[in-house]
Backbone atoms as SQL, in Angstrom:
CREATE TABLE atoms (id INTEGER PRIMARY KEY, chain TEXT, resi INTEGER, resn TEXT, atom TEXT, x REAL, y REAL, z REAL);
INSERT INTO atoms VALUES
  (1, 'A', 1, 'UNK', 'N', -64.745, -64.514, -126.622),
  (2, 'A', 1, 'UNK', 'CA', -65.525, -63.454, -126.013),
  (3, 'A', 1, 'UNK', 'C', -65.516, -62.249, -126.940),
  (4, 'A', 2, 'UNK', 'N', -66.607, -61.634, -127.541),
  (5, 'A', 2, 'UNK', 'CA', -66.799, -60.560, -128.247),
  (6, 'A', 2, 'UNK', 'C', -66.509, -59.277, -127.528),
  (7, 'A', 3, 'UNK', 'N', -66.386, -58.583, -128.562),
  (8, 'A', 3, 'UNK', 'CA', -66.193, -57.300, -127.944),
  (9, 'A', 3, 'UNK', 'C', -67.004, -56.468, -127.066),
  (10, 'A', 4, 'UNK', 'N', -67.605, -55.407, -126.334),
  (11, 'A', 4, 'UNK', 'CA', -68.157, -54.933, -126.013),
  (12, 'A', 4, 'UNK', 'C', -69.080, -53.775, -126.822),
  (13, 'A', 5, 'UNK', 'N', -70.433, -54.108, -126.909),
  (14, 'A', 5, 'UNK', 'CA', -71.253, -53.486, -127.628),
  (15, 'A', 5, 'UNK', 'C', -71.866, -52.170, -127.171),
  (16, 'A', 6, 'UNK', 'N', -72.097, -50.496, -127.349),
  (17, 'A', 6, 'UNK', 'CA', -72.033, -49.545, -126.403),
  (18, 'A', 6, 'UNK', 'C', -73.591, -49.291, -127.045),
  (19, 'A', 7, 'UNK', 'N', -74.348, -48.950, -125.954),
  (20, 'A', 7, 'UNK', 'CA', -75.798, -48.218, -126.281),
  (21, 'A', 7, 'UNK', 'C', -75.105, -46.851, -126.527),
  (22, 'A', 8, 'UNK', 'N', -75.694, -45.970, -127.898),
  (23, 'A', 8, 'UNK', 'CA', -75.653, -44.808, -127.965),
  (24, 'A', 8, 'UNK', 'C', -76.844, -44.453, -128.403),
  (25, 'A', 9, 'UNK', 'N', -77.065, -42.865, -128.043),
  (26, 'A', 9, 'UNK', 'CA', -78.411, -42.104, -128.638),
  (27, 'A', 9, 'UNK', 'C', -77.369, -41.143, -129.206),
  (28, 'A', 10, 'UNK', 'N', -77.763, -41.485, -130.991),
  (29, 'A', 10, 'UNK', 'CA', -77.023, -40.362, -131.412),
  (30, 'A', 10, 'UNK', 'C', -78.331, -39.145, -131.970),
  (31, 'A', 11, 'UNK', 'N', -78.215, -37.784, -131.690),
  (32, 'A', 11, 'UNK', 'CA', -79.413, -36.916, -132.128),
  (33, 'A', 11, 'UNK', 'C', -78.332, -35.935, -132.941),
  (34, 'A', 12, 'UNK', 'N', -79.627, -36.070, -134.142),
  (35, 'A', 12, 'UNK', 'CA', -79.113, -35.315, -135.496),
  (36, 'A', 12, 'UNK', 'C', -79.629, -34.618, -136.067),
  (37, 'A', 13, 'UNK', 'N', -79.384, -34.330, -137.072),
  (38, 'A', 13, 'UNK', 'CA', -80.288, -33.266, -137.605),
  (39, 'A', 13, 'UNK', 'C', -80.428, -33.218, -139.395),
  (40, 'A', 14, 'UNK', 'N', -79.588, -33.849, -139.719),
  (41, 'A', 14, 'UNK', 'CA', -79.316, -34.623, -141.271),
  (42, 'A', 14, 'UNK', 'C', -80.025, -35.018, -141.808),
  (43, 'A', 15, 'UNK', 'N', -80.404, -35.007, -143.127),
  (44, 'A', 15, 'UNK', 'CA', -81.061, -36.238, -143.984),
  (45, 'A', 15, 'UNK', 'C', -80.236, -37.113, -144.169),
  (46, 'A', 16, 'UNK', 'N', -80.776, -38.776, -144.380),
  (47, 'A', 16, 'UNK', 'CA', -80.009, -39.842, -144.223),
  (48, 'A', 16, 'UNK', 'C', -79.373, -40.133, -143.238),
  (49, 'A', 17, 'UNK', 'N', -79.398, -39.465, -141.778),
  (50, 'A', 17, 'UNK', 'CA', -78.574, -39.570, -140.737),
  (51, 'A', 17, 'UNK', 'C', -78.504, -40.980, -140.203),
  (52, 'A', 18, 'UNK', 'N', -80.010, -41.646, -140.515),
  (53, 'A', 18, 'UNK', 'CA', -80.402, -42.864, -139.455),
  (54, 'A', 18, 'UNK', 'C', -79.718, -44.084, -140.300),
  (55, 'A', 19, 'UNK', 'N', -79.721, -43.864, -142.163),
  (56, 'A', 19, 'UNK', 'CA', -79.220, -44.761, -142.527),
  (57, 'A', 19, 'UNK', 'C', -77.392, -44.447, -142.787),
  (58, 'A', 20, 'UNK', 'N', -76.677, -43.552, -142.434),
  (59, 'A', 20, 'UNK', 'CA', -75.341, -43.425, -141.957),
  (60, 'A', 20, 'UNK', 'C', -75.094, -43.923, -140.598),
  (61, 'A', 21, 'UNK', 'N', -76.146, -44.069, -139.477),
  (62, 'A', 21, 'UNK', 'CA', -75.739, -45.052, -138.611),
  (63, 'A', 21, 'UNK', 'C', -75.590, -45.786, -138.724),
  (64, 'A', 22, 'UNK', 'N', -76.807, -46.461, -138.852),
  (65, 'A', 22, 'UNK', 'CA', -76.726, -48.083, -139.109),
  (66, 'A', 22, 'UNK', 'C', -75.394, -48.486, -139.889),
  (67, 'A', 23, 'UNK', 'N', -75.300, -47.894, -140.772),
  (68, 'A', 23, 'UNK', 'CA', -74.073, -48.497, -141.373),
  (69, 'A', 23, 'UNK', 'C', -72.488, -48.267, -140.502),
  (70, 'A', 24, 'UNK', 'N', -72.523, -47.450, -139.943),
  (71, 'A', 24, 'UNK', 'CA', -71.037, -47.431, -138.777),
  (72, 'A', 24, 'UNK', 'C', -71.125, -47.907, -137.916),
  (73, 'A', 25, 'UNK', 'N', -72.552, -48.037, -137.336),
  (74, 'A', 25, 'UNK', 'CA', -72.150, -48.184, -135.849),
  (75, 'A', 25, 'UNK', 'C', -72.718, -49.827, -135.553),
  (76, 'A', 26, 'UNK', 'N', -72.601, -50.689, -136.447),
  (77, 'A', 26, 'UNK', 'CA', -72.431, -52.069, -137.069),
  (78, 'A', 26, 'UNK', 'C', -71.170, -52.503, -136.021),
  (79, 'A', 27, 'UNK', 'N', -71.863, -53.643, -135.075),
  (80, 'A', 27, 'UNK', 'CA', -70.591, -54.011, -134.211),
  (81, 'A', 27, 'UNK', 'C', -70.113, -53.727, -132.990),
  (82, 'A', 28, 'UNK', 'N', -69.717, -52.328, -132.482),
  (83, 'A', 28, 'UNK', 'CA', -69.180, -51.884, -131.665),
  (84, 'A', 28, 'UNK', 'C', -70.620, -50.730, -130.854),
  (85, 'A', 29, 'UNK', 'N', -71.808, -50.455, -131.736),
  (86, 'A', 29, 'UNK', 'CA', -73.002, -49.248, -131.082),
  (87, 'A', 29, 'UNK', 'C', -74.048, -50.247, -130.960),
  (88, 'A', 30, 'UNK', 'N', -74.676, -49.471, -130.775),
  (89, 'A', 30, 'UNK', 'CA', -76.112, -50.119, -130.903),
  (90, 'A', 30, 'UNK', 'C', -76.684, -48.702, -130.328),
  (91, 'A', 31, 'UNK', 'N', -77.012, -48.081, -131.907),
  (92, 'A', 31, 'UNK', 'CA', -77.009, -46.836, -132.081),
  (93, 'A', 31, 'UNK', 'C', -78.628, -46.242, -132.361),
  (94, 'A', 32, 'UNK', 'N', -79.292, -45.769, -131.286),
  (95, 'A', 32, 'UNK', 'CA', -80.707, -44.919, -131.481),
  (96, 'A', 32, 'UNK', 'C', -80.257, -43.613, -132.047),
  (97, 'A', 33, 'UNK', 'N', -81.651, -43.824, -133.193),
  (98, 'A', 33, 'UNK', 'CA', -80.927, -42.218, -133.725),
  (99, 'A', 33, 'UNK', 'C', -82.672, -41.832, -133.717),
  (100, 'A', 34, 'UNK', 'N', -82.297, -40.319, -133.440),
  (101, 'A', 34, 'UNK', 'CA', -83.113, -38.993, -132.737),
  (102, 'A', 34, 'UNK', 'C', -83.340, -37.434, -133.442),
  (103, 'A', 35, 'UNK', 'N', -84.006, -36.921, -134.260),
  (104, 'A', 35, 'UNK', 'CA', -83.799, -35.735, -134.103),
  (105, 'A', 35, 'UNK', 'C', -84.115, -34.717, -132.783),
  (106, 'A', 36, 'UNK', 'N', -83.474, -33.778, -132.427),
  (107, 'A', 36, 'UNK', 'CA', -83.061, -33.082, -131.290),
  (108, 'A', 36, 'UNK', 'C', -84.691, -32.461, -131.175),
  (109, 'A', 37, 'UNK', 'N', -85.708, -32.437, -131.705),
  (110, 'A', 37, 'UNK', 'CA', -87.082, -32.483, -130.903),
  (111, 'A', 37, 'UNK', 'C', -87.155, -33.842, -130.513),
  (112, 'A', 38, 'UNK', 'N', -87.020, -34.713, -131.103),
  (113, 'A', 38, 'UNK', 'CA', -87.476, -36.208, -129.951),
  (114, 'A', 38, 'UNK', 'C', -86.803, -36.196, -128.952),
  (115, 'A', 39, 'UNK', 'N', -85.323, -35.936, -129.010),
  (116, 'A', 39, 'UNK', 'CA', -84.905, -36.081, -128.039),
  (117, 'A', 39, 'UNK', 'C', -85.199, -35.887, -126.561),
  (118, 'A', 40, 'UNK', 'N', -85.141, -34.260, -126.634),
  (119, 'A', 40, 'UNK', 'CA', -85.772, -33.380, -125.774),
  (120, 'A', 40, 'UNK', 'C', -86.487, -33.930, -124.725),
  (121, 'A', 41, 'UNK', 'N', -87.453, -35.189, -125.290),
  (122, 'A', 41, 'UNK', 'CA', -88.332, -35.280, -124.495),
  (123, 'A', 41, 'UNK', 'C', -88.293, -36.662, -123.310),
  (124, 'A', 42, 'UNK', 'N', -86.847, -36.738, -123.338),
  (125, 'A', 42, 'UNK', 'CA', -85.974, -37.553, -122.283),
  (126, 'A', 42, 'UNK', 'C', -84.883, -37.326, -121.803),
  (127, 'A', 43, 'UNK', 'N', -83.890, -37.813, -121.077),
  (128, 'A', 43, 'UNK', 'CA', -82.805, -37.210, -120.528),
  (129, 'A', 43, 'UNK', 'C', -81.894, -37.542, -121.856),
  (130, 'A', 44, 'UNK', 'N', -80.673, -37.047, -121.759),
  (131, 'A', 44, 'UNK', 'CA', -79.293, -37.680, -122.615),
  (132, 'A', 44, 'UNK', 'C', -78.871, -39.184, -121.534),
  (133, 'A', 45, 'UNK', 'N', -78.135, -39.972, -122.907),
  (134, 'A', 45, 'UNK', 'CA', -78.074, -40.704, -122.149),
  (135, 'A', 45, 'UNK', 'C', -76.680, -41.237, -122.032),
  (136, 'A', 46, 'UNK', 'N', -76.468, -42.349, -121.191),
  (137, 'A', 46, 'UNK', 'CA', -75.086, -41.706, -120.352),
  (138, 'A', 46, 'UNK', 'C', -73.745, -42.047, -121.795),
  (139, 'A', 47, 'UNK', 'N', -73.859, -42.656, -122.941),
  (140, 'A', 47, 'UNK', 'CA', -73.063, -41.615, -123.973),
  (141, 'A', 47, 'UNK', 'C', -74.069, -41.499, -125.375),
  (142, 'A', 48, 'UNK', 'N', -73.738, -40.259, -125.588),
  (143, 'A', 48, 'UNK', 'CA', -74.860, -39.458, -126.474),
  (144, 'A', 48, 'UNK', 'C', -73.777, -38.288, -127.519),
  (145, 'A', 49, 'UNK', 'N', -74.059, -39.337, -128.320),
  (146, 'A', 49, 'UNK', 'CA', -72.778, -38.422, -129.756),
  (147, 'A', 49, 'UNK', 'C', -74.137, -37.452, -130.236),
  (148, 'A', 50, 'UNK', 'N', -73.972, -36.255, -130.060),
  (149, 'A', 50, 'UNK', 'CA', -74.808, -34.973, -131.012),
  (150, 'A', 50, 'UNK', 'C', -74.072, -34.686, -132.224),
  (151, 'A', 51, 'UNK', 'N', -74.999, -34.893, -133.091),
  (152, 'A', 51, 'UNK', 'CA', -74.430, -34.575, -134.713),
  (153, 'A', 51, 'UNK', 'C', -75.398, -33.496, -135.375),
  (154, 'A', 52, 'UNK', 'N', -75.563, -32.096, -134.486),
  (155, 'A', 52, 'UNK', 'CA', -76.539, -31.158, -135.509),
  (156, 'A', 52, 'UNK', 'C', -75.440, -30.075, -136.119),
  (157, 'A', 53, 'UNK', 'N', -76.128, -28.743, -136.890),
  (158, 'A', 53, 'UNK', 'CA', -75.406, -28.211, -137.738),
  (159, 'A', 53, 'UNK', 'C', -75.058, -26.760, -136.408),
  (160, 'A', 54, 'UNK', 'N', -73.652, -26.340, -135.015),
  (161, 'A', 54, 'UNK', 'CA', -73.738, -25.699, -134.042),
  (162, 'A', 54, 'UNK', 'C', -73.826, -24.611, -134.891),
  (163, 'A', 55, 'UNK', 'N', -74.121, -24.332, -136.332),
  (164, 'A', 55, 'UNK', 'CA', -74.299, -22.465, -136.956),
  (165, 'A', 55, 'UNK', 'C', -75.591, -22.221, -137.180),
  (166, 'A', 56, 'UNK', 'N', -76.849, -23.539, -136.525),
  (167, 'A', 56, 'UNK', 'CA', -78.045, -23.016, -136.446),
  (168, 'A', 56, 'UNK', 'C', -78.778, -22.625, -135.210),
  (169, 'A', 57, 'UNK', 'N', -78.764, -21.436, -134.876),
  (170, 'A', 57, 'UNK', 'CA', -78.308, -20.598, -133.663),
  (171, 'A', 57, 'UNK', 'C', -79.753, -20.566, -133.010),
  (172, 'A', 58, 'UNK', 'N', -80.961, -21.083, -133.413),
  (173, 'A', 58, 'UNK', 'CA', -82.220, -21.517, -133.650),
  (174, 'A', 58, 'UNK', 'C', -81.819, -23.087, -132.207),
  (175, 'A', 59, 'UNK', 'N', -81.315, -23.657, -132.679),
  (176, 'A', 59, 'UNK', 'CA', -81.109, -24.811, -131.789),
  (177, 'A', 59, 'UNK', 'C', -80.414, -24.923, -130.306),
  (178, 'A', 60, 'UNK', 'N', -79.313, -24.051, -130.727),
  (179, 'A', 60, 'UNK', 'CA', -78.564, -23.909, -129.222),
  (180, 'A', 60, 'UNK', 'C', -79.450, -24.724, -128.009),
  (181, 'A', 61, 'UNK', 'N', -80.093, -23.231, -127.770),
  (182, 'A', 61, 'UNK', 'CA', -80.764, -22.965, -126.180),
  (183, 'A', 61, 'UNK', 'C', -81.400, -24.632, -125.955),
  (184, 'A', 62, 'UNK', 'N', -81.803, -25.021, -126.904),
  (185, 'A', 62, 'UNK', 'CA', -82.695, -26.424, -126.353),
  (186, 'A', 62, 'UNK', 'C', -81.659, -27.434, -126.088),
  (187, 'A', 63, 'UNK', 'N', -80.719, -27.159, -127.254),
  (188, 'A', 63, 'UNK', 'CA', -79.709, -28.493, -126.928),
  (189, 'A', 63, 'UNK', 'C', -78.695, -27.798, -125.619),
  (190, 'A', 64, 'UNK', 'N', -78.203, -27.022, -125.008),
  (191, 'A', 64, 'UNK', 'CA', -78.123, -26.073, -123.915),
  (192, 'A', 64, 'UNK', 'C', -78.632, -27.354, -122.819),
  (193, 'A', 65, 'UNK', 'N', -80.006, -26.652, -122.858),
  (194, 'A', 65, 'UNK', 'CA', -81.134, -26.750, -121.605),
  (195, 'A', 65, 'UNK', 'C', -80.863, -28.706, -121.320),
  (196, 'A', 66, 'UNK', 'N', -81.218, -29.116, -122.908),
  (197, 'A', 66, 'UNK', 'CA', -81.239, -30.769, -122.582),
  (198, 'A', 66, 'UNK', 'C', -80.083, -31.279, -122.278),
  (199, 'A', 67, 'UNK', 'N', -78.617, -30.725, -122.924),
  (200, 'A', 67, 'UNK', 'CA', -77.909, -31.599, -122.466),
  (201, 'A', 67, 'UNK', 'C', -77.372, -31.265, -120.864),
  (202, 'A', 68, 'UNK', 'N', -77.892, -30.000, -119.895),
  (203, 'A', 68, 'UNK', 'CA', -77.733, -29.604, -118.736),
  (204, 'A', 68, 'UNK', 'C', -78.323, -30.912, -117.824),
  (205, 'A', 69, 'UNK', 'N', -79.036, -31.979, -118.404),
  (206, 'A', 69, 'UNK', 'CA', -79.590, -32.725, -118.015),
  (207, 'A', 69, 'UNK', 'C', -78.923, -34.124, -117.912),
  (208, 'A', 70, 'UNK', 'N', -78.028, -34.033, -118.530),
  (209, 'A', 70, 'UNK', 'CA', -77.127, -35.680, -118.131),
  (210, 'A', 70, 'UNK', 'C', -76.447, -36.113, -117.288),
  (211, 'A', 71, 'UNK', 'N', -76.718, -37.469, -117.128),
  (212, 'A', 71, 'UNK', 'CA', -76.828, -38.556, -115.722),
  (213, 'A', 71, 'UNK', 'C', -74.883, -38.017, -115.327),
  (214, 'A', 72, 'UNK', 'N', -74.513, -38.136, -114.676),
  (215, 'A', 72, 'UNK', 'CA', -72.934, -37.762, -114.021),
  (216, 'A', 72, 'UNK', 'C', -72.404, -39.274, -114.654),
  (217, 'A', 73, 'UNK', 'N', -71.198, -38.760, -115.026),
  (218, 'A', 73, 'UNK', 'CA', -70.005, -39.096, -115.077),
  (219, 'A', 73, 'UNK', 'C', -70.797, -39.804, -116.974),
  (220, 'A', 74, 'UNK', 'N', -71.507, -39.412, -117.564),
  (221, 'A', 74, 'UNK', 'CA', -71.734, -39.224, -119.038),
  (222, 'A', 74, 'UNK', 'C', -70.945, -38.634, -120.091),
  (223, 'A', 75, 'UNK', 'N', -71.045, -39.687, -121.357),
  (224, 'A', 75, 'UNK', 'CA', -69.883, -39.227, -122.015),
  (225, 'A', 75, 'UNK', 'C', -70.365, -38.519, -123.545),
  (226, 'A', 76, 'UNK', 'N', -70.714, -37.304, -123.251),
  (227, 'A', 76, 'UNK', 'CA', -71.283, -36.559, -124.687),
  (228, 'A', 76, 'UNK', 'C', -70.011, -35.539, -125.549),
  (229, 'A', 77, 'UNK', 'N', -70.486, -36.823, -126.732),
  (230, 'A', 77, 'UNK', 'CA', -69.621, -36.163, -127.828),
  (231, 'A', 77, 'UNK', 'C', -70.236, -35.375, -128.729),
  (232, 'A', 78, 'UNK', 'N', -69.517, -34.328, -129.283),
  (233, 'A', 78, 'UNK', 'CA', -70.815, -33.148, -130.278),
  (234, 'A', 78, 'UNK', 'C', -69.538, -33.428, -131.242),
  (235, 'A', 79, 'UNK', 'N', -70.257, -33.948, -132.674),
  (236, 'A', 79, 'UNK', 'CA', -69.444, -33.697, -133.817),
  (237, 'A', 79, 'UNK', 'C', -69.233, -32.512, -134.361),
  (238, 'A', 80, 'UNK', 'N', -68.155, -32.221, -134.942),
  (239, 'A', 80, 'UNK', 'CA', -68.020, -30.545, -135.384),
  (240, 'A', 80, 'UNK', 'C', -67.529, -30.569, -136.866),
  (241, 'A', 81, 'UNK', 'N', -67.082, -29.568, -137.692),
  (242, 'A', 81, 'UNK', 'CA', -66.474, -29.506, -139.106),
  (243, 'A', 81, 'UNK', 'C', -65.175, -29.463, -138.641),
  (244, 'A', 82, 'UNK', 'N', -64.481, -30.086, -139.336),
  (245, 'A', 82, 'UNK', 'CA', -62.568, -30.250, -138.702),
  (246, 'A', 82, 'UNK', 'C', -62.296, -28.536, -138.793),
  (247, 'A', 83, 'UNK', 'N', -61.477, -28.699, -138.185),
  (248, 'A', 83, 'UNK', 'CA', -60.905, -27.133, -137.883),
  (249, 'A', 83, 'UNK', 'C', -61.980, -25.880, -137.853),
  (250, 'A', 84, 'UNK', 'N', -62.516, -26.264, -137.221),
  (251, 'A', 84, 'UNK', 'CA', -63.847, -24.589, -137.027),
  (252, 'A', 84, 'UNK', 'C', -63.555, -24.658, -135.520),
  (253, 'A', 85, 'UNK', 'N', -62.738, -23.817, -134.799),
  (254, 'A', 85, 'UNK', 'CA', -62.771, -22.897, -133.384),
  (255, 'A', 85, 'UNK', 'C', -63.744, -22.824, -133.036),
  (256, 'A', 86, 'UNK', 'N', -64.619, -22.268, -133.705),
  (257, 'A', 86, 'UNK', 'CA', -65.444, -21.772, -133.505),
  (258, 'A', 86, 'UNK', 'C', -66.600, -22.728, -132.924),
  (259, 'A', 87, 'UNK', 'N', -67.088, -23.850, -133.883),
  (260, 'A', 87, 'UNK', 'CA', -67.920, -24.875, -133.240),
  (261, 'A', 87, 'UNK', 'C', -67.206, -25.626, -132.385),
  (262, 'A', 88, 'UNK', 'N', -66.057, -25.590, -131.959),
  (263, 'A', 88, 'UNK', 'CA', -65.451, -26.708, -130.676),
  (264, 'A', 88, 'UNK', 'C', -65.654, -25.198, -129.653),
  (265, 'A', 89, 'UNK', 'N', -65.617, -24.567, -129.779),
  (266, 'A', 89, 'UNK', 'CA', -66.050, -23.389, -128.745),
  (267, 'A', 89, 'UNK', 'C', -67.201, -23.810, -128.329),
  (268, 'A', 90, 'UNK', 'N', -68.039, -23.741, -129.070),
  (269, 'A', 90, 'UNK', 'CA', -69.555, -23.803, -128.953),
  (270, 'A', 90, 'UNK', 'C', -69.545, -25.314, -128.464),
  (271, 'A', 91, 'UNK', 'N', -69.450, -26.431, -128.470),
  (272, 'A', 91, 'UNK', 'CA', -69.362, -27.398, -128.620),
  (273, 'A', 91, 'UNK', 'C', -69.515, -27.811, -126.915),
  (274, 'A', 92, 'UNK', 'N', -68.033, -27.127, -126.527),
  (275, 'A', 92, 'UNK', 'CA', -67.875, -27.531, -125.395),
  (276, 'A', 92, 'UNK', 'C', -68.475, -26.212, -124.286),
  (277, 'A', 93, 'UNK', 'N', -69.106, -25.434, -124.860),
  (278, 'A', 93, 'UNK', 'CA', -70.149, -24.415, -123.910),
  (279, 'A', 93, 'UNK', 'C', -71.670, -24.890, -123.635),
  (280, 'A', 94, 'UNK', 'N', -72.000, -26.085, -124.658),
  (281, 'A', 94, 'UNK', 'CA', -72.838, -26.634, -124.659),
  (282, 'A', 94, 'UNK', 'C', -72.810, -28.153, -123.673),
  (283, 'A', 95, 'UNK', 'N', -71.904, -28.241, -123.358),
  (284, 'A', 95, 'UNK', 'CA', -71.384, -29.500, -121.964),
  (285, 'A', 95, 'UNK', 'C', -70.818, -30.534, -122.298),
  (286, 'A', 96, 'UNK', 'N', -70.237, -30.450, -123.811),
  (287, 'A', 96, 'UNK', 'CA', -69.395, -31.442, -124.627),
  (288, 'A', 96, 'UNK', 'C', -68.539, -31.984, -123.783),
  (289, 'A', 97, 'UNK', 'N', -68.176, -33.273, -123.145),
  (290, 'A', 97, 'UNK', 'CA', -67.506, -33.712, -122.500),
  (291, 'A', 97, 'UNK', 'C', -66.001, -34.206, -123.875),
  (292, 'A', 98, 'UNK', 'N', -66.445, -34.199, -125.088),
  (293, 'A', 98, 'UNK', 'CA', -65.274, -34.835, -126.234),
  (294, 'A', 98, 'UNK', 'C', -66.227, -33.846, -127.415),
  (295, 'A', 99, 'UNK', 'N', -65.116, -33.379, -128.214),
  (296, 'A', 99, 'UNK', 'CA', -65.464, -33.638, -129.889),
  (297, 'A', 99, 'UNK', 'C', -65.432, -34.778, -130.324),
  (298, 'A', 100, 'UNK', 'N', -65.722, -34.947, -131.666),
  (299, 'A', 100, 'UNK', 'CA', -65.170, -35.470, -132.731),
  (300, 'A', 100, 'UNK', 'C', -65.388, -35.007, -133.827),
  (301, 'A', 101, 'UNK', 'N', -64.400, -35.198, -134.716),
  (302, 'A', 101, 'UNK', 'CA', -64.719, -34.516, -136.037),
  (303, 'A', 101, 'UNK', 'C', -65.304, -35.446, -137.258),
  (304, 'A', 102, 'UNK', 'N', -66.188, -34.419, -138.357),
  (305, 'A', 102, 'UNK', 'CA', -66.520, -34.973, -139.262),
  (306, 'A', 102, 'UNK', 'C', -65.758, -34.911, -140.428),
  (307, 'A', 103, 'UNK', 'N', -65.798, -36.391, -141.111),
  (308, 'A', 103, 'UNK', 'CA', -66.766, -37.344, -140.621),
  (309, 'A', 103, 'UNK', 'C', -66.378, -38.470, -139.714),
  (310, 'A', 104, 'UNK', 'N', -67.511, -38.642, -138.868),
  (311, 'A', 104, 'UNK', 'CA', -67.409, -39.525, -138.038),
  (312, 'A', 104, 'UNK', 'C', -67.082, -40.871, -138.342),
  (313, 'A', 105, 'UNK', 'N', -65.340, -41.304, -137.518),
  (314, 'A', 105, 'UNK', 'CA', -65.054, -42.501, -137.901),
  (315, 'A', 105, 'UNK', 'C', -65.333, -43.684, -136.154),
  (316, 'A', 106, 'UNK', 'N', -66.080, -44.617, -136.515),
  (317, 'A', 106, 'UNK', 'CA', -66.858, -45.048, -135.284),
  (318, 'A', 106, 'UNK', 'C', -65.614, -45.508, -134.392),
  (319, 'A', 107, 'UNK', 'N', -64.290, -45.531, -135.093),
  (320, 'A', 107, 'UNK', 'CA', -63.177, -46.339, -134.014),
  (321, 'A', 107, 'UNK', 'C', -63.018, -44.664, -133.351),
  (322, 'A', 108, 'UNK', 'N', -63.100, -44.125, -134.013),
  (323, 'A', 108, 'UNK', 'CA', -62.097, -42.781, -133.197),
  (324, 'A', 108, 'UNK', 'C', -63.338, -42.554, -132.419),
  (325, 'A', 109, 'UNK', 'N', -64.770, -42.484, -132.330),
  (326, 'A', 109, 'UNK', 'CA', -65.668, -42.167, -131.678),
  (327, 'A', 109, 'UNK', 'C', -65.819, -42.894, -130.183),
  (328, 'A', 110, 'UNK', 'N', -65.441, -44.675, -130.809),
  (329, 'A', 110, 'UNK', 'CA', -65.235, -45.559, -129.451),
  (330, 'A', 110, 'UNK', 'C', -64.257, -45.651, -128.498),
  (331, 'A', 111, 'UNK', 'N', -62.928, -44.814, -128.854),
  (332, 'A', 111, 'UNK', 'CA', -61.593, -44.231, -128.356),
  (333, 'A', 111, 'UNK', 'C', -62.879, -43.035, -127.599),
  (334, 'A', 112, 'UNK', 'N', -63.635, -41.503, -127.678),
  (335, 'A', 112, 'UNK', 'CA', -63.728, -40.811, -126.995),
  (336, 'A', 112, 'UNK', 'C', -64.991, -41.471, -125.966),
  (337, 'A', 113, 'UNK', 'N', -65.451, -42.460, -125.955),
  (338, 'A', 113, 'UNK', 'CA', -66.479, -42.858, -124.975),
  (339, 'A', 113, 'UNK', 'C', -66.044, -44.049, -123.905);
């Protein structure tokens, strides 16, 4: 019996983001990747790793508003820069149910979901 395979929507904001998924989340995701305008235009879903840059202060309010929108008992992780206060502040004002830090290692990611 194989392991258990997790739907994620990860929304980013990176170049190369979609081909850094694919390559981690090989196995254990089955990983949609989004920039945070596509997103928008559906709910989060019930686990949803956000990987944008929280010092572009331009983005907040939308990612705010959208992630005010996820299904209960959802497990949203916002990646941050290791040791910045400051974005795990922000992080979890934004409805971060987990960090994780970059860079994202997919076992420690499947430990917070």
């Amino acid at each position: 019996m194989g392991e258990r395979v997790y739907r994620l929507l990860v929304v980013g904001d990176r170049v190369g983001h979609e081909r850094e998924w694919a390559r981690c989340s090989a196995g254990s995701f089955r990983a949609d990747v989004l920039p945070l305008r596509v997103a928008v235009k559906t709910p989060p879903e019930q686990q949803t790793l956000v990987d944008i840059n929280l010092d572009d202060f331009s983005k907040l309010p939308t990612l705010k508003n959208w992630l005010s929108q996820k299904p209960g008992n959802a497990k949203i992780v916002i990646a941050i820069d290791k040791g910045s206060r400051l974005q795990e502040a922000r992080a979890y004002a934004l409805g971060a149910t987990a960090i994780i830090h970059r860079p994202i290692i997919p076992e420690t990611l499947l430990r917070k979901i």
